[in-house]
DSSP file (Angstrom, degrees, kcal/mol; ACC not computed):
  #  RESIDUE AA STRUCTURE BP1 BP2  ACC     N-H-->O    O-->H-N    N-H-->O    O-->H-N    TCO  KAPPA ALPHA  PHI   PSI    X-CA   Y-CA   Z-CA
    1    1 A X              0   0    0      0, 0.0    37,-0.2     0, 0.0    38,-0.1   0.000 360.0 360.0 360.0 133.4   38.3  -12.6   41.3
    2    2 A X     >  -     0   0    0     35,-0.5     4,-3.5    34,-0.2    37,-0.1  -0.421 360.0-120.4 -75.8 160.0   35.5  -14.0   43.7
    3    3 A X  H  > S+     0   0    0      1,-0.3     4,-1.0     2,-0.2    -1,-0.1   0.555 125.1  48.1 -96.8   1.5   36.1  -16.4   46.2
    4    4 A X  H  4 S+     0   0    0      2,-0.2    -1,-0.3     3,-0.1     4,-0.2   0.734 112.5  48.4 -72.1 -46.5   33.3  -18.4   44.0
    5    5 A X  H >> S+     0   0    0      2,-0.2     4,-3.1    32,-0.2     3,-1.3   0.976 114.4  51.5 -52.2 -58.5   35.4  -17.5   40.7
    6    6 A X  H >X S+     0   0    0     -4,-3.5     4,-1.9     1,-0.3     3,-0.7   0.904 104.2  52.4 -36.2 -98.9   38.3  -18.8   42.8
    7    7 A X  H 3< S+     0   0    0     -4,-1.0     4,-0.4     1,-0.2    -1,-0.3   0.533 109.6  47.0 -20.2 -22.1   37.0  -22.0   43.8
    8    8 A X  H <> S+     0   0    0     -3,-1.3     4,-3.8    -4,-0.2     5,-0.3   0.767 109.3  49.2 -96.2 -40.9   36.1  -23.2   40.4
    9    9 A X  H <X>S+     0   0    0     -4,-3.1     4,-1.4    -3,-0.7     5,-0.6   0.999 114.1  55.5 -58.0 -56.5   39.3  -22.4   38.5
   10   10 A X  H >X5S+     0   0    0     -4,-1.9     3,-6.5     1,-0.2     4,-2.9   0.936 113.1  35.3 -15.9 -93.1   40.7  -24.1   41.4
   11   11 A X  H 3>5S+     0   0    0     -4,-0.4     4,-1.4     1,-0.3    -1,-0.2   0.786 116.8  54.2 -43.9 -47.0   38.8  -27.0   41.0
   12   12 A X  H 3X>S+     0   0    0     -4,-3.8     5,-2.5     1,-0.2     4,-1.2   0.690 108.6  48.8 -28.9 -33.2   39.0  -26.7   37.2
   13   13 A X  H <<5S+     0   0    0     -3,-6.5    -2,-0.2    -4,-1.4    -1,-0.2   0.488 107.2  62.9-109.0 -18.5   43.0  -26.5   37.3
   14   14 A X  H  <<S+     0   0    0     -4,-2.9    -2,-0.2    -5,-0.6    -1,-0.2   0.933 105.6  42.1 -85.3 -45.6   42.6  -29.8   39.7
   15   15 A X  H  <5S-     0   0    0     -4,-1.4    -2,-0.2    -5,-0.4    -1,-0.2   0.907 118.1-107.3 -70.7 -31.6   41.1  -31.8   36.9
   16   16 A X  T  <5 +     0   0    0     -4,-1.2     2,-0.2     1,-0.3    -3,-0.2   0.690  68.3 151.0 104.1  37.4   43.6  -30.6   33.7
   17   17 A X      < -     0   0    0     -5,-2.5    -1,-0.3    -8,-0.1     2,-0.2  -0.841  36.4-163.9-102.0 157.1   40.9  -28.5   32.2
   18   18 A X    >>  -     0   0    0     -2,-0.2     4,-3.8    -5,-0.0     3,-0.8  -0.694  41.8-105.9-120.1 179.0   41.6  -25.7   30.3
   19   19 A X  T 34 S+     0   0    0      1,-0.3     4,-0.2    -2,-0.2    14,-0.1   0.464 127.0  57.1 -91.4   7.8   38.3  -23.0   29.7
   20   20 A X  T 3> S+     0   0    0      2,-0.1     4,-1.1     3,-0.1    -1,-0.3   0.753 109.4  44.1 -91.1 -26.0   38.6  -24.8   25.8
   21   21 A X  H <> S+     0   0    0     -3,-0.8     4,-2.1     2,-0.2    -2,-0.2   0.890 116.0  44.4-118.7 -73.3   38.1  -28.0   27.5
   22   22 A X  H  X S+     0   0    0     -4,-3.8     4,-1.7     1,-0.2     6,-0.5   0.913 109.4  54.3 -57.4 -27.1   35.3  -26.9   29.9
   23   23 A X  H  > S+     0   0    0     -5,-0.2     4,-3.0     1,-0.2     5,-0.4   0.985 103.3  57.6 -64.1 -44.7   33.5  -25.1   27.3
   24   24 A X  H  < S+     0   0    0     -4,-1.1    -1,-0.2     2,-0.2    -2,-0.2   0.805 108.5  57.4 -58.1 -27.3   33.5  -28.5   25.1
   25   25 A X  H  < S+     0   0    0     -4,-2.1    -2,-0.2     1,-0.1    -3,-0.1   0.970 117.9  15.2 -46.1 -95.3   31.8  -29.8   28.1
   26   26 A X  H  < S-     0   0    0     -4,-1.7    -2,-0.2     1,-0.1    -3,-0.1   0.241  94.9-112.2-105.6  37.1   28.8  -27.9   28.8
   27   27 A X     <  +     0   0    0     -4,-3.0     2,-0.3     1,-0.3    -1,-0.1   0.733  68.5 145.2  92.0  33.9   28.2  -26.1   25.8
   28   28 A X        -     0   0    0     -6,-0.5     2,-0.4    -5,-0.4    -1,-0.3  -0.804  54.6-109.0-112.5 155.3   29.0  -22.9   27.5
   29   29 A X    >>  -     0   0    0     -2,-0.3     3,-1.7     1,-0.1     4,-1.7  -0.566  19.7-126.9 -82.7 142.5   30.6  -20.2   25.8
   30   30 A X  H 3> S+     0   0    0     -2,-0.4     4,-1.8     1,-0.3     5,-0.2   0.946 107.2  61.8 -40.0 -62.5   34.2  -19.5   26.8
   31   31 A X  H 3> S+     0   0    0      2,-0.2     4,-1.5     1,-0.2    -1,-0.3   0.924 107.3  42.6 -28.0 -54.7   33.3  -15.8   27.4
   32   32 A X  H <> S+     0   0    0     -3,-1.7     4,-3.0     1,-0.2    -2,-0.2   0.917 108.5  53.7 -87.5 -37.1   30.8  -16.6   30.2
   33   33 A X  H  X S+     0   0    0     -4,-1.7     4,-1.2     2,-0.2    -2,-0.2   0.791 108.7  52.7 -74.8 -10.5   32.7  -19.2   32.0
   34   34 A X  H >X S+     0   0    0     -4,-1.8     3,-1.9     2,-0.2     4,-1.6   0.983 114.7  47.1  -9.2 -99.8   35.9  -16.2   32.2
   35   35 A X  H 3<>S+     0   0    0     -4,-1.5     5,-1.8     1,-0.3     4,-0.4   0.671 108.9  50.9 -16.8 -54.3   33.2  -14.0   33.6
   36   36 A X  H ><5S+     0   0    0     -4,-3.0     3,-1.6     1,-0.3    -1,-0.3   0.905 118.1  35.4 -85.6 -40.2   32.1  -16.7   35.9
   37   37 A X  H <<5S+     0   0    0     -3,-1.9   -35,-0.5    -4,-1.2    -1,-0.3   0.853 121.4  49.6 -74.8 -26.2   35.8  -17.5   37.4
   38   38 A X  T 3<5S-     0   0    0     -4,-1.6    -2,-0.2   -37,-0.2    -1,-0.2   0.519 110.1-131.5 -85.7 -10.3   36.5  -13.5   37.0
   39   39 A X  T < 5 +     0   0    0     -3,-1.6     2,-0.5    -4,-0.4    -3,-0.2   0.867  64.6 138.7  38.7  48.5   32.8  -12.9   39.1
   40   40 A X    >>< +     0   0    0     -5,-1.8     4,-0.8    -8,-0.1     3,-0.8  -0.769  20.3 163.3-111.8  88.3   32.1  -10.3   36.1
   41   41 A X  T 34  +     0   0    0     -2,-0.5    -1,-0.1     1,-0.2     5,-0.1   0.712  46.9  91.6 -75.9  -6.6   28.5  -11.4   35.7
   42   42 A X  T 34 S+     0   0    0      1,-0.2    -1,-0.2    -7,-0.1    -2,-0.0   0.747  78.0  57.5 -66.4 -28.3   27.4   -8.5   33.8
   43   43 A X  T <4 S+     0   0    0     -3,-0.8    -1,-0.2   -12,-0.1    -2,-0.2   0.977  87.6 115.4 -70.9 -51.9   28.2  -10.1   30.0
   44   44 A X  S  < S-     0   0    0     -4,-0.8     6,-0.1     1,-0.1     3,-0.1   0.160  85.6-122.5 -68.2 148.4   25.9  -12.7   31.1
   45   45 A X  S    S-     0   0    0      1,-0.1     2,-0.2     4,-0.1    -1,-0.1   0.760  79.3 -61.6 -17.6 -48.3   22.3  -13.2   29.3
   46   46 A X    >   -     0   0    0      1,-0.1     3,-1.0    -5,-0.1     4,-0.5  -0.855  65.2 -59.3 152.8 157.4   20.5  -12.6   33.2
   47   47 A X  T 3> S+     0   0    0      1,-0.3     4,-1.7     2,-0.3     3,-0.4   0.482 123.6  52.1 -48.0 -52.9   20.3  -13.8   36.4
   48   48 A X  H 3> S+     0   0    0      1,-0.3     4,-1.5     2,-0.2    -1,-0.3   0.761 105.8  49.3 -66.4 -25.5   19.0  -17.1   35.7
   49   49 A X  H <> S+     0   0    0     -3,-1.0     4,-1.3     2,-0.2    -2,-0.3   0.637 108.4  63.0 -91.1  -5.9   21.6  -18.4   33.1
   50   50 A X  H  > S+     0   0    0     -4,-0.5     4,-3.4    -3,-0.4     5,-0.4   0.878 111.8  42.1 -57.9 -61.1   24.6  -16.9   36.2
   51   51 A X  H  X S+     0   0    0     -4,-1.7     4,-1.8     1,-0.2     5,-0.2   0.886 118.1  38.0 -58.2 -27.9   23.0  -19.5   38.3
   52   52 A X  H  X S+     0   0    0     -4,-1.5     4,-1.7     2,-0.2    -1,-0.2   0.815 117.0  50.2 -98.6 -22.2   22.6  -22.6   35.8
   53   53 A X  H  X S+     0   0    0     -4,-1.3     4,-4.3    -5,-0.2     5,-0.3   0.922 113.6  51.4 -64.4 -31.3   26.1  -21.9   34.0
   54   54 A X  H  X S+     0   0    0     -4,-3.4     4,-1.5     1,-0.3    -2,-0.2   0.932 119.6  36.9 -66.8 -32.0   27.5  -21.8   38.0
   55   55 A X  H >X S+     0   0    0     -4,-1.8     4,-2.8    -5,-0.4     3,-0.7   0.999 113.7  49.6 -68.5 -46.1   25.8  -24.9   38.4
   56   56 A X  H >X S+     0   0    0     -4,-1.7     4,-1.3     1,-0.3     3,-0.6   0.929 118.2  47.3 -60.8 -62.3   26.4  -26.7   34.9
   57   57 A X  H 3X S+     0   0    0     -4,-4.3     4,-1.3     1,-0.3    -1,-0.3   0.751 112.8  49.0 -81.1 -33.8   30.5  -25.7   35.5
   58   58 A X  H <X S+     0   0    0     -4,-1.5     4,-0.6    -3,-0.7    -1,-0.3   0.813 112.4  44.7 -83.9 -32.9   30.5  -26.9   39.1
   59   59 A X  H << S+     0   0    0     -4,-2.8    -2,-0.3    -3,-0.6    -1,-0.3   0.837 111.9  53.9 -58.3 -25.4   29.0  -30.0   38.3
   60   60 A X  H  < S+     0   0    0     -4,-1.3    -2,-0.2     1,-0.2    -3,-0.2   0.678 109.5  46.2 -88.6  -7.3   31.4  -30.3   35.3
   61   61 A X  H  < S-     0   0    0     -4,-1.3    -1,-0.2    -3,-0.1    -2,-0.2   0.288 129.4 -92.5-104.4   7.6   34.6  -29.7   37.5
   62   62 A X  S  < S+     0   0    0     -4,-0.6    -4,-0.1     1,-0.3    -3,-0.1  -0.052  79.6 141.7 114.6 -26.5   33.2  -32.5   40.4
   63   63 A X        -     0   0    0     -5,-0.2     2,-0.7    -6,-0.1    -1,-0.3   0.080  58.7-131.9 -14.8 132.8   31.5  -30.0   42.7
   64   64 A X     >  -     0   0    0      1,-0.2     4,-1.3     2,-0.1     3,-0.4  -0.692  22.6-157.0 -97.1 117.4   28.4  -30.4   44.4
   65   65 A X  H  > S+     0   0    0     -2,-0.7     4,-1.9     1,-0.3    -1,-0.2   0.774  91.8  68.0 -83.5   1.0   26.8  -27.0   43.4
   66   66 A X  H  4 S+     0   0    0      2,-0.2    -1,-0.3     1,-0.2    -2,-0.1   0.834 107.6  51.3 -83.7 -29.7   24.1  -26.7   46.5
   67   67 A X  H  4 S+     0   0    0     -3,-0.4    -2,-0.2     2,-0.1    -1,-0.2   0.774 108.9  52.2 -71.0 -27.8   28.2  -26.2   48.3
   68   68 A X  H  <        0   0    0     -4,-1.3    -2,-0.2     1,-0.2    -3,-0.1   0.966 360.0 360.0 -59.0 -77.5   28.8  -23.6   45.6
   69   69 A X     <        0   0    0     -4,-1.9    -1,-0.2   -18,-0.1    -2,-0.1   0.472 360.0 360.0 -35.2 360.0   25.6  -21.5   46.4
């Protein structure tokens, strides 16, 4: 796990979400947000949809994502 993955499961686990929870949020599939706490970025679409799920999930667990990046 990355110390980016880390930090969002954190912060995820702070609120009561589970990755069924977050997915009902921002319409991301359960599969890519795993990846994204696991930093296995390789199932993702591409390089832009790494960056805009990492944003969309750090905004959806109360993160400011320009603090992620």
């Amino acid at each position: 796990m990355t110390e980016l993955g880390t930090r969002l499961k954190e912060a995820r686990t702070a609120k009561g979400y589970s990755i069924e929870d977050l997915q009902e949020i921002t319409k991301i599939q359960k599969r890519y947000l795993a990846g994204i706490e696991e930093g296995n970025y390789a199932s993702m679409p591409g390089a832009f949809y790494v960056r805009a799920f990492i944003k969309q999930y750090a905004e959806a667990v109360g993160l400011e994502p320009e603090e992620v990046f």
